[in-house]
MOPAC internal coordinates of N, CA, C and O (Angstrom, degrees):
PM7 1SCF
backbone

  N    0.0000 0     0.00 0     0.00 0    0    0    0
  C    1.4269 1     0.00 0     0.00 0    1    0    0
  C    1.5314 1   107.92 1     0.00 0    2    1    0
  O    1.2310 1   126.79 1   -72.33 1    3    2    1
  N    1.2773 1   104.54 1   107.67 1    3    2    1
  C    2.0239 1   120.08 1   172.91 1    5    3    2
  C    1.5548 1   108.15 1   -53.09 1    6    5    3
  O    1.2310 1   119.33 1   -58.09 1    7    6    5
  N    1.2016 1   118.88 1   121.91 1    7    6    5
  C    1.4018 1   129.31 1   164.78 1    9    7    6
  C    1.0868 1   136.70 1   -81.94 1   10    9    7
  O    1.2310 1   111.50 1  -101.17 1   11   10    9
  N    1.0723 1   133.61 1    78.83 1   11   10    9
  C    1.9970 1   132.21 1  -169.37 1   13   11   10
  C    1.2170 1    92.95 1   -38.91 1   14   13   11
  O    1.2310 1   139.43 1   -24.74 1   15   14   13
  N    1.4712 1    79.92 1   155.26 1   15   14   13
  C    2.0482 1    85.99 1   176.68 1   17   15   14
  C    1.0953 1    97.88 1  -110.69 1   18   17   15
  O    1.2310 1   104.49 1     1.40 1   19   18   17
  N    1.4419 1   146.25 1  -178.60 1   19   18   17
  C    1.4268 1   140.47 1  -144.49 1   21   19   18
  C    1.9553 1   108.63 1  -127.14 1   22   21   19
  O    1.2310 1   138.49 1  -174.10 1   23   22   21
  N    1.7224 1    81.76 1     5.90 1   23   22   21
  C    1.4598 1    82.40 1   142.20 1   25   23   22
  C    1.2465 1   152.07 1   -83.69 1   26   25   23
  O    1.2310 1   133.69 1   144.02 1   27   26   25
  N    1.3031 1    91.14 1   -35.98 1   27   26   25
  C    1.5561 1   113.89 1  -167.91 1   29   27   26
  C    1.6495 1    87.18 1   -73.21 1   30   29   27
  O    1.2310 1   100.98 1   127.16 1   31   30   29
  N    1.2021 1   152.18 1   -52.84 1   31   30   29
  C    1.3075 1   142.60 1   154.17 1   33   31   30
  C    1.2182 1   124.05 1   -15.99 1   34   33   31
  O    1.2310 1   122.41 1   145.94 1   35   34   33
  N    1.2330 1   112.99 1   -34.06 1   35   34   33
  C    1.6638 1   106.59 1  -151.34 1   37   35   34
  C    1.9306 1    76.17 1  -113.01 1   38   37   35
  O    1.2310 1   116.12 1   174.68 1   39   38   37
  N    1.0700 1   124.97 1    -5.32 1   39   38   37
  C    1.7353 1   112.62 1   175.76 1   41   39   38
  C    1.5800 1    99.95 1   -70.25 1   42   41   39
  O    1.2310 1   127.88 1   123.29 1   43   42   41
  N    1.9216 1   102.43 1   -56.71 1   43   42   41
  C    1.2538 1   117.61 1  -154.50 1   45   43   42
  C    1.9261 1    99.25 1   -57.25 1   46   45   43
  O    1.2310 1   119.52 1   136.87 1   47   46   45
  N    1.3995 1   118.52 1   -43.13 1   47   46   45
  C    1.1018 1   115.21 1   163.05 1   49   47   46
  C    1.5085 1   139.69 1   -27.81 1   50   49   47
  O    1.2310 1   140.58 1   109.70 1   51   50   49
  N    1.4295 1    77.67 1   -70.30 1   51   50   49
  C    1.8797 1   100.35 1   165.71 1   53   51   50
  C    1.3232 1   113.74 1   -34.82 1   54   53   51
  O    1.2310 1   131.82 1   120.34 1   55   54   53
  N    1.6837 1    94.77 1   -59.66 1   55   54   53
  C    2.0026 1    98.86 1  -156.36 1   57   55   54
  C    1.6300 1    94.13 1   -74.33 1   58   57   55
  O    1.2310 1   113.69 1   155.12 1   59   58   57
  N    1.6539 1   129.55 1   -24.88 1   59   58   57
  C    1.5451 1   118.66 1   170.48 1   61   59   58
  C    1.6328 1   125.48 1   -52.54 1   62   61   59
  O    1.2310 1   129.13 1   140.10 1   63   62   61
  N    1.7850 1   100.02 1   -39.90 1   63   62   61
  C    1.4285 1    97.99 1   167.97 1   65   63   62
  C    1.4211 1   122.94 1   -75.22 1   66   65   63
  O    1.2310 1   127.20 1   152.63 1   67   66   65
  N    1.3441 1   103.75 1   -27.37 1   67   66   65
  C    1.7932 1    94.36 1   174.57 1   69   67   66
  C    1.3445 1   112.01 1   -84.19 1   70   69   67
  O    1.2310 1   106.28 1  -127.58 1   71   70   69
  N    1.4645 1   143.10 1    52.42 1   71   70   69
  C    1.3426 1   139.28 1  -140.40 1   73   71   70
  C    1.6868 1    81.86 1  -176.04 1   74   73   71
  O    1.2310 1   117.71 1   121.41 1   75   74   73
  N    1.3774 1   121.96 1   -58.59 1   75   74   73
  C    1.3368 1   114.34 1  -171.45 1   77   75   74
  C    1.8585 1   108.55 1   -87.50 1   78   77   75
  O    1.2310 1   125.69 1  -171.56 1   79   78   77
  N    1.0240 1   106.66 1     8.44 1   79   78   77
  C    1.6727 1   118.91 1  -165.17 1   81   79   78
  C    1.4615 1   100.30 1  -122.41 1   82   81   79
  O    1.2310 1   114.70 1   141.91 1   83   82   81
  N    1.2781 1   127.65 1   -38.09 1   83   82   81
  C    1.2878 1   128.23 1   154.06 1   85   83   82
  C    1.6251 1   114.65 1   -49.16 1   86   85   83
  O    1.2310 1   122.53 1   115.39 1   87   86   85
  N    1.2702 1   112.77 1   -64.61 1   87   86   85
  C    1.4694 1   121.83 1   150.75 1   89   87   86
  C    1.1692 1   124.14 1    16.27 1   90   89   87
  O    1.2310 1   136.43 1   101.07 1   91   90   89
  N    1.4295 1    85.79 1   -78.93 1   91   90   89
  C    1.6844 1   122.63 1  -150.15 1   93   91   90
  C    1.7146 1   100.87 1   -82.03 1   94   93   91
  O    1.2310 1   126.44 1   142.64 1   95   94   93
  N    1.2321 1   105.23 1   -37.36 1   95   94   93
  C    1.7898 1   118.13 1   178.73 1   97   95   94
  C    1.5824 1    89.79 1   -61.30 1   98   97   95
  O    1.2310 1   120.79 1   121.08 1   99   98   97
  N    1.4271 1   116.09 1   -58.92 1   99   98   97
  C    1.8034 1    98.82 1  -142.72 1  101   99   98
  C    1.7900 1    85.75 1   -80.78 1  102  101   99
  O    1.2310 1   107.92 1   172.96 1  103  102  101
  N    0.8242 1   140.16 1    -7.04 1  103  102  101
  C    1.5262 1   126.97 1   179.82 1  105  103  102
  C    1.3157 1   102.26 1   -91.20 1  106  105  103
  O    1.2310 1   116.65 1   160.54 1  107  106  105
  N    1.1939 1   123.97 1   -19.46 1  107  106  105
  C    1.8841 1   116.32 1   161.46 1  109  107  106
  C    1.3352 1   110.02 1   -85.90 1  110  109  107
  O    1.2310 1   115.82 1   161.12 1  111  110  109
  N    1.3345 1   125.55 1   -18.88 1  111  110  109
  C    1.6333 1   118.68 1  -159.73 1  113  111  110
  C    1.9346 1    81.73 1   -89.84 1  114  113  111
  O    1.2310 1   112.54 1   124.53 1  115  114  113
  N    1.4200 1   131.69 1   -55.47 1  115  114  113
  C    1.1650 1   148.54 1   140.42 1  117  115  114
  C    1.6853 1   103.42 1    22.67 1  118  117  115
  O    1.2310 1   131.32 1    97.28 1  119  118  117
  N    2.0677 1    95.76 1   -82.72 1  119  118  117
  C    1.1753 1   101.46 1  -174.77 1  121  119  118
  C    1.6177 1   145.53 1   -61.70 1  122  121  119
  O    1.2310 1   137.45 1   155.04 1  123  122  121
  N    1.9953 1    83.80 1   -24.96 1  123  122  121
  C    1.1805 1    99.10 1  -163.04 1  125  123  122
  C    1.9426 1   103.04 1   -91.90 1  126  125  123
  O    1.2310 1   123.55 1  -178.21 1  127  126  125
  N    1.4089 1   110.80 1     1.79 1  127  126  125
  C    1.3996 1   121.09 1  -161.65 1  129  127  126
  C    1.5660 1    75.81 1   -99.07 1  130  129  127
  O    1.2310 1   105.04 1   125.66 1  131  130  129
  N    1.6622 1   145.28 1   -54.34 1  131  130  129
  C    1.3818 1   124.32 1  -170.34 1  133  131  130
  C    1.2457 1   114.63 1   -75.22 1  134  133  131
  O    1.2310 1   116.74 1   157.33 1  135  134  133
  N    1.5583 1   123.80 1   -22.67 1  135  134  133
  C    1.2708 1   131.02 1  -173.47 1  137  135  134
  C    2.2404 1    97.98 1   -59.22 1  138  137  135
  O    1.2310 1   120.50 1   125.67 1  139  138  137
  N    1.0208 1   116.66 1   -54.33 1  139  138  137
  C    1.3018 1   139.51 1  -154.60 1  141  139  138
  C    1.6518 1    75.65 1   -72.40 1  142  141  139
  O    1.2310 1   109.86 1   100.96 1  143  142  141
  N    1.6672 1   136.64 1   -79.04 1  143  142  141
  C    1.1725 1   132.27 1   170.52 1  145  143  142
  C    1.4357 1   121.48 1   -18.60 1  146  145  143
  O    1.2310 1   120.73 1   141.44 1  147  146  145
  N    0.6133 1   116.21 1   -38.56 1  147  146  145
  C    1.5275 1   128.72 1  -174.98 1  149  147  146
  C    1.3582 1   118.49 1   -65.26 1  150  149  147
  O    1.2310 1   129.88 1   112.48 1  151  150  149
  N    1.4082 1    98.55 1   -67.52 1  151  150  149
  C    1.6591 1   119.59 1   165.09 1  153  151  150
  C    1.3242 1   112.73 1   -37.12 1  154  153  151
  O    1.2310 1   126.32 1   105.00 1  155  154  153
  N    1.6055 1   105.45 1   -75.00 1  155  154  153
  C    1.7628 1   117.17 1   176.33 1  157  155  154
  C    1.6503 1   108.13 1   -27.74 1  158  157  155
  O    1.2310 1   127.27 1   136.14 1  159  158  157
  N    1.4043 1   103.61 1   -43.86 1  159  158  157
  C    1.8821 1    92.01 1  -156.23 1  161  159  158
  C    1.5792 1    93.81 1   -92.48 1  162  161  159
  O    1.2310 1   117.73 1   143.50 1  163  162  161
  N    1.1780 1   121.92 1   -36.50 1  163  162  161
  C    1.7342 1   112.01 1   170.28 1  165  163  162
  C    1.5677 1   120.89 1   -46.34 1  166  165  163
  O    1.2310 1   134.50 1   134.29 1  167  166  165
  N    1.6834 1    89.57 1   -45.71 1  167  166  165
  C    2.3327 1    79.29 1   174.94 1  169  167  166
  C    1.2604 1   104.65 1   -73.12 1  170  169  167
  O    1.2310 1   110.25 1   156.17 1  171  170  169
  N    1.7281 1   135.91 1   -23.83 1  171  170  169
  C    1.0515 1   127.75 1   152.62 1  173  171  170
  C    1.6569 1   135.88 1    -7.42 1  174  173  171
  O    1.2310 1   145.13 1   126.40 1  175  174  173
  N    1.3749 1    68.76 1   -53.60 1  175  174  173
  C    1.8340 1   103.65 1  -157.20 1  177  175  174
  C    1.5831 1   122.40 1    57.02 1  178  177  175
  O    1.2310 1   119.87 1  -154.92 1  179  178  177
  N    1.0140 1   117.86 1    25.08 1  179  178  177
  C    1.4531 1   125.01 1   146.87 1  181  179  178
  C    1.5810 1   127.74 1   -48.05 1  182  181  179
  O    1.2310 1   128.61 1   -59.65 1  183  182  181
  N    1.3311 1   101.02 1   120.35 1  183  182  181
  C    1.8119 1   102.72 1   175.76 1  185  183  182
  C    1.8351 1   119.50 1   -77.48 1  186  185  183
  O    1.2310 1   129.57 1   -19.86 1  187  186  185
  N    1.1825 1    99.16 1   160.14 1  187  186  185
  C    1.7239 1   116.53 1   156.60 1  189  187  186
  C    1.3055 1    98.46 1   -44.97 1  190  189  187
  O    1.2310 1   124.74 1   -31.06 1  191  190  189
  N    1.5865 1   108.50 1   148.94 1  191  190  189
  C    1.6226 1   123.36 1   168.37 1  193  191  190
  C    1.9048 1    88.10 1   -84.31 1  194  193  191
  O    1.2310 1   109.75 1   177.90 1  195  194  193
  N    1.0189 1   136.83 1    -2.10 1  195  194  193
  C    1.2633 1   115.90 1   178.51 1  197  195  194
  C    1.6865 1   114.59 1   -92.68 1  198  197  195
  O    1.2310 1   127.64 1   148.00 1  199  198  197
  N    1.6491 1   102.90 1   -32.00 1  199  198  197
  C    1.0498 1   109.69 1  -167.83 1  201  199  198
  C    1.7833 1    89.71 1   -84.71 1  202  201  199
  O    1.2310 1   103.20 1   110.94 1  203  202  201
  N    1.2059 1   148.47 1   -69.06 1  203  202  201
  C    1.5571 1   146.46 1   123.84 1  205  203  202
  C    1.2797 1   106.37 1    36.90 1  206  205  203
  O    1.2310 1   117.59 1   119.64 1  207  206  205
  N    1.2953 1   122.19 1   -60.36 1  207  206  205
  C    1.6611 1   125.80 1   178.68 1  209  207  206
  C    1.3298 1   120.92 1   -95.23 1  210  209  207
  O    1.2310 1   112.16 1  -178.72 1  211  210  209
  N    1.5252 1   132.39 1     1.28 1  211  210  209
  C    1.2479 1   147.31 1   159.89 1  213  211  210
  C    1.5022 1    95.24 1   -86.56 1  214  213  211
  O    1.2310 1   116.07 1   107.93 1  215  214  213
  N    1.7498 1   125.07 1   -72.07 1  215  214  213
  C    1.3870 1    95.99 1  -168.96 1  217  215  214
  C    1.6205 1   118.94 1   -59.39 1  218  217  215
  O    1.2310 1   113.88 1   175.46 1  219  218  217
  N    0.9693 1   129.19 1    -4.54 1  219  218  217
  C    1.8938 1   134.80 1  -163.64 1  221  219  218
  C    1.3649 1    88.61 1   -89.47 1  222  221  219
  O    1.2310 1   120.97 1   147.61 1  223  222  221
  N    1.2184 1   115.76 1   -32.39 1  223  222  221
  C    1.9652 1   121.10 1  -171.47 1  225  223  222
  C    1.5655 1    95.37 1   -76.41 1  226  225  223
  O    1.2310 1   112.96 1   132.52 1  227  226  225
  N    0.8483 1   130.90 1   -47.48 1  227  226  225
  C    1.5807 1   143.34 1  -173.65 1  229  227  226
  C    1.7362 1   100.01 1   -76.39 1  230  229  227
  O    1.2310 1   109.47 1   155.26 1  231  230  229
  N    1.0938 1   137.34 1   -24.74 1  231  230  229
  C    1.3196 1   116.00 1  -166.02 1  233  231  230
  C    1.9781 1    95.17 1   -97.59 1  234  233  231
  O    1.2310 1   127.38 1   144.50 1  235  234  233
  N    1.4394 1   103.40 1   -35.50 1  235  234  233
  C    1.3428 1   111.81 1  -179.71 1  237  235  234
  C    1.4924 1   124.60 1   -56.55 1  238  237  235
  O    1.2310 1   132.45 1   153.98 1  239  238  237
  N    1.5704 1    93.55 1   -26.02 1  239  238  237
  C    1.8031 1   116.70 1   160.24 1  241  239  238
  C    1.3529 1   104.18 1   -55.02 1  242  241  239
  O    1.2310 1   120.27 1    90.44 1  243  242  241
  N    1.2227 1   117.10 1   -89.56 1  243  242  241
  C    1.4659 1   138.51 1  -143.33 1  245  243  242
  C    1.7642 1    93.38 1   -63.05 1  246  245  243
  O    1.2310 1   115.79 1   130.45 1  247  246  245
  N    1.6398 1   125.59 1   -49.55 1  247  246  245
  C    1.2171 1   112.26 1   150.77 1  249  247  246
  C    1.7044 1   151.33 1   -47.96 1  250  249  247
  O    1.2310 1   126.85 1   162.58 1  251  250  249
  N    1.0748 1   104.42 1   -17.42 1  251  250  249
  C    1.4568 1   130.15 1   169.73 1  253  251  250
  C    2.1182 1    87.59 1   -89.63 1  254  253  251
  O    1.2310 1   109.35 1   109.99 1  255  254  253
  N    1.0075 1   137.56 1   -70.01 1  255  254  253
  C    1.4364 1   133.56 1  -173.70 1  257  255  254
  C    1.2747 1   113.57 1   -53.57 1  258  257  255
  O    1.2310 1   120.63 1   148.21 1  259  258  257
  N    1.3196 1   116.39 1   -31.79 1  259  258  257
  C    1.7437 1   123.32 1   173.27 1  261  259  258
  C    1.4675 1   111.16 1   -59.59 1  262  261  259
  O    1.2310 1   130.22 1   115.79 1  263  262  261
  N    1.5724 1    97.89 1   -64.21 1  263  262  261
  C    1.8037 1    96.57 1  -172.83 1  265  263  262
  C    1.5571 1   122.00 1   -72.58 1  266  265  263
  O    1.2310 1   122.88 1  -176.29 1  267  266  265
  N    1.8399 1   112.10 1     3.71 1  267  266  265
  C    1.2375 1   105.13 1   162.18 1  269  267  266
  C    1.6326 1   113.08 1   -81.81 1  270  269  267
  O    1.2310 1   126.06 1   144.00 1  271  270  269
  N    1.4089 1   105.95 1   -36.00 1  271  270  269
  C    0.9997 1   111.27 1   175.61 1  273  271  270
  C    1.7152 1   121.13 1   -57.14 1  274  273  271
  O    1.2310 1   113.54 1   152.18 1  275  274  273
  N    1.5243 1   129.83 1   -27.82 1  275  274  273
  C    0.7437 1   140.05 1  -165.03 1  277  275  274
  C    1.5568 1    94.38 1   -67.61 1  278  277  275
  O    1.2310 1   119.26 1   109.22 1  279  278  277
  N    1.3780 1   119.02 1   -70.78 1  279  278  277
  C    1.5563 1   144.77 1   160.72 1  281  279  278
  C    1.6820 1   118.74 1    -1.40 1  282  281  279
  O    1.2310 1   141.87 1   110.56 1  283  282  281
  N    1.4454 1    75.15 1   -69.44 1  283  282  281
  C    1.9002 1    91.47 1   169.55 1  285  283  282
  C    1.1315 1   124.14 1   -64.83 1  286  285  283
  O    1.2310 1   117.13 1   146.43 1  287  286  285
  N    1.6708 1   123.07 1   -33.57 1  287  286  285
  C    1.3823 1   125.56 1   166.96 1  289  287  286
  C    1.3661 1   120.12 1   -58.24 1  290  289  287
  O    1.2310 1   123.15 1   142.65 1  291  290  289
  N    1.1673 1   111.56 1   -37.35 1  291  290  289
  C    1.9401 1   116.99 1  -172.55 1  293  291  290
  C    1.4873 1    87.57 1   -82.54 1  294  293  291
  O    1.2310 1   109.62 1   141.57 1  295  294  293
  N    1.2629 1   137.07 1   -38.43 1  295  294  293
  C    1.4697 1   126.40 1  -157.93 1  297  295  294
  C    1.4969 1   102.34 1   -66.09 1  298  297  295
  O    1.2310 1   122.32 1   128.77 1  299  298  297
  N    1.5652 1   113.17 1   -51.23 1  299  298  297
  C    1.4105 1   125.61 1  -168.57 1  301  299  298
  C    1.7910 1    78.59 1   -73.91 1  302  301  299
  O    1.2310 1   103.30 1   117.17 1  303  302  301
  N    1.2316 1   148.29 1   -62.83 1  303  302  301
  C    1.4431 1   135.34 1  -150.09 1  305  303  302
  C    1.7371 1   108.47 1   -60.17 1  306  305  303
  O    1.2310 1   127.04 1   153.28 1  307  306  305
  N    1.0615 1   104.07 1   -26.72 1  307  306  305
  C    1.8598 1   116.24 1  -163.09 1  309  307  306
  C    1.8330 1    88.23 1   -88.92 1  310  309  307
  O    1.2310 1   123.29 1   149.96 1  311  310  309
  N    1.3689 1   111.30 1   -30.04 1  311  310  309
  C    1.8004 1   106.28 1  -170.22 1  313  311  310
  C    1.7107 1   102.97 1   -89.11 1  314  313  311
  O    1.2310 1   121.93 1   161.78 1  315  314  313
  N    1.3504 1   113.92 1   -18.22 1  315  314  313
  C    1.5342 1   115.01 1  -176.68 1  317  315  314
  C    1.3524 1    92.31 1   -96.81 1  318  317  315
  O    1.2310 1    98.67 1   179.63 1  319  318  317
  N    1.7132 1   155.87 1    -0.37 1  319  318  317
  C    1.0504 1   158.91 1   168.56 1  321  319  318
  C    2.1138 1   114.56 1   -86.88 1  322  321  319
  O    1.2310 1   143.38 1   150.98 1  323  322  321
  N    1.2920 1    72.18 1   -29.02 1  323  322  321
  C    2.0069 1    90.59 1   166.21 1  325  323  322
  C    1.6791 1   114.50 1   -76.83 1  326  325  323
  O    1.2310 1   129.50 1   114.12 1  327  326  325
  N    1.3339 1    99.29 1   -65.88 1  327  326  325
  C    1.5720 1   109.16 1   168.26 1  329  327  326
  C    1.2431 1   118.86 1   -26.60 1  330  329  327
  O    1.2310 1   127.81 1   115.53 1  331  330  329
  N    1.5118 1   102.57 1   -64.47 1  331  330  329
  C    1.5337 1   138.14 1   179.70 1  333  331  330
  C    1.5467 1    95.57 1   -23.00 1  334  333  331
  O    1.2310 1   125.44 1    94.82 1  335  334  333
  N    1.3799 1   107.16 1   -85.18 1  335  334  333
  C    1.3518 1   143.79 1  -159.99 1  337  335  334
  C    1.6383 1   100.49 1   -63.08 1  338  337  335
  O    1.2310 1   118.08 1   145.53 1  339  338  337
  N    1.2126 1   121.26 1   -34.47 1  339  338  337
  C    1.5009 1   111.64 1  -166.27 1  341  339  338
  C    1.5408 1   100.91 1   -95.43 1  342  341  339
  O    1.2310 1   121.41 1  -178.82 1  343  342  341
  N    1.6435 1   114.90 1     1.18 1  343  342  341
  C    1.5934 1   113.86 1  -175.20 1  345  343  342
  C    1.5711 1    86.36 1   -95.14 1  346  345  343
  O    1.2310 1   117.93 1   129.62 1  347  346  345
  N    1.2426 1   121.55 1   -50.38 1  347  346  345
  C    1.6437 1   105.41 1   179.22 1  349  347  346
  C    0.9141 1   136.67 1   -92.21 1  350  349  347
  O    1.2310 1   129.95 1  -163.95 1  351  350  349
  N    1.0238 1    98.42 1    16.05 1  351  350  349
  C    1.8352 1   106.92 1  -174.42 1  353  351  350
  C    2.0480 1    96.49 1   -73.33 1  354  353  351
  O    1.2310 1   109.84 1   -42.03 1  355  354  353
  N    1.4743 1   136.67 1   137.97 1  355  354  353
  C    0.8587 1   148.50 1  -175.95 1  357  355  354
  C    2.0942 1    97.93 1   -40.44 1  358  357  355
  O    1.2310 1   123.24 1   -41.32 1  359  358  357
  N    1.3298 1   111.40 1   138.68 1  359  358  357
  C    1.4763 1   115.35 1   168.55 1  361  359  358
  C    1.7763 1   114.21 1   -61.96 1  362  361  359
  O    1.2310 1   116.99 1   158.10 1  363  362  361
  N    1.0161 1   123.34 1   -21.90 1  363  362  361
  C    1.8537 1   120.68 1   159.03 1  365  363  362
  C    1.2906 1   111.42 1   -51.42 1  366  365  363
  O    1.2310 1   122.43 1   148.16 1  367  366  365
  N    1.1689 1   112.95 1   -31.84 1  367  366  365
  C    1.8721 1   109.20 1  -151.75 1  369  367  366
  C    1.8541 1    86.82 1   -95.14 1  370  369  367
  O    1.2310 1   112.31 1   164.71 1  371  370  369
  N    1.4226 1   132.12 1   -15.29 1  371  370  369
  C    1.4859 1   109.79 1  -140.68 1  373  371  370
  C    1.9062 1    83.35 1   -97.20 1  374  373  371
  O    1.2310 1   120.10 1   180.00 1  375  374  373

């Protein structure tokens, strides 16, 4: 039965802590690289694609509500242009 020598232990050790410490760096270097992202696009002032696709949902409303509205205005404008016309039109003709 082969005996490790109590080096080769104390490597495998070693290279575990530099393995969980490496780790530990890129999940801070990680954090601190979106943290900094973050910042940049806020003085930006750039929005969320969520918030981005709520107002686009909301404008597509109020545009879809406009051009009905548009519709209804000429309808009622073209029916008060009848009125118009049939109040002055000479009393023979009515």
């Amino acid at each position: 039965m082969a005996i490790r020598p109590r080096f080769f232990d104390d490597i495998a050790g070693f290279a575990g802590t530099a393995f969980s410490a490496a780790t530990g760096v890129r999940e801070e270097i990680h954090t601190l690289i979106r943290s900094q992202i973050n910042e940049i696009l806020f003085s930006l002032h750039l929005v969320r694609r969520d918030e981005f696709e709520a107002v686009q949902e909301m404008a597509s409303h109020a545009r879809l509500a406009q051009e009905k509205a548009e519709h209804r205005l000429a309808a009622l404008e073209a029916r008060l242009d009848e009125l118009e016309q049939s109040l002055t039109a000479p009393s023979s003709q009515r």
